[in-house]
N, C-alpha and C positions, 0 to 999 in steps of 0.2 A: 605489519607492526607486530608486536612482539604481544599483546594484548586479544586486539579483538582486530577482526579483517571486516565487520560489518555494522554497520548502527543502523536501529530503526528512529525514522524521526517523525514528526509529526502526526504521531500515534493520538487518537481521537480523544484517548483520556487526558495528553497534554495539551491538545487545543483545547479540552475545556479548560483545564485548570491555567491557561492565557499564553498559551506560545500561539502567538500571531505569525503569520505566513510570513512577515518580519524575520521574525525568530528563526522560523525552521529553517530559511535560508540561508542565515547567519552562520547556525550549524551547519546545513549543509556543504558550507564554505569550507569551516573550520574542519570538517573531517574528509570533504577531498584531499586539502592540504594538508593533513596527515595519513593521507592514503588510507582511508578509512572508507567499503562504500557506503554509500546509503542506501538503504530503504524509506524511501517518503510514502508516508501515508497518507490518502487523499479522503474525501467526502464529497469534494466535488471536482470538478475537471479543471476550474481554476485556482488549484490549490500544487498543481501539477508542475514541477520545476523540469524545463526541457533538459536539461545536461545530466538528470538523474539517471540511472542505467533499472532502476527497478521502480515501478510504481507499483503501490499497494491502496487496495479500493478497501472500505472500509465504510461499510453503510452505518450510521451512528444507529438505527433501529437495531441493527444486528448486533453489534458488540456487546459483551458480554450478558446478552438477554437470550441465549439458545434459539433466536430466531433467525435463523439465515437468509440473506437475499434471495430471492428466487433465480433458478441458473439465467430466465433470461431478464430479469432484472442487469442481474452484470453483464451480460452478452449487452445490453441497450447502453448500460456507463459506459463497456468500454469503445463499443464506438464514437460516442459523444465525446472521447479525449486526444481522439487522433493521436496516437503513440506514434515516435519514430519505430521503424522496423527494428532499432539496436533495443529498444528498452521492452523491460519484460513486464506483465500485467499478471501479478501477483492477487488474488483475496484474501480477503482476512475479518470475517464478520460470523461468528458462531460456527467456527468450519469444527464437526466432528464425524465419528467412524462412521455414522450413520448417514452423511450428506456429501464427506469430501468426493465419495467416487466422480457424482453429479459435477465437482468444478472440474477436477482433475482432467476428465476424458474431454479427447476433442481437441479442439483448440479454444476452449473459452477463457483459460487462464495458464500459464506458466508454471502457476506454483502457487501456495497458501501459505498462511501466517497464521498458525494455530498460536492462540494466548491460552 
């Protein structure tokens, strides 16, 4: 697109404020089919749309409270979501300079979603 090539959906301050797993998928419809990807942001494993190519974990304690998940806090989500091999297991819960090394290395995550 000529705009943006990515959306975040499902970002935990818009489930509070009422986008229901309803909603996010609605979106997520609507920006496949304008070739838009998404990034869906979860809290729990069944919040997880399988056709997504990025899943973003999002512990509601973490967000924006400087407390991050512990590494193997998210090493335990991401097993509990069974990803296909295509989709990537992004974090996104207080990630800063002082913590991202701990998701980054390894294989626990893909990638972050610093807010």
């Amino acid at each position: 697109t000529d705009i943006a090539t990515h959306v975040i959906l499902g970002h935990v301050e818009e489930r509070q404020l009422g986008d229901t797993q309803d909603i996010v998928q609605a979106k997520f419809a609507r920006a496949v089919s304008g070739r838009i990807i998404p990034l869906v942001c979860i809290t729990t494993p069944d919040q997880i749309i399988a056709e997504s190519p990025y899943i973003v974990y999002e512990p509601t304690a973490a967000v924006g409270t400087g407390n991050a998940a512990s590494v193997s806090d998210v090493t335990s989500f991401k097993s509990s979501c069974h990803l296909s091999p295509s989709q990537k297991f992004i974090y996104g819960g207080s990630v800063s300079p002082e913590n991202i090394d701990e998701f980054v290395k390894g294989d626990i995550v893909d990638g972050v979603l610093v807010g």
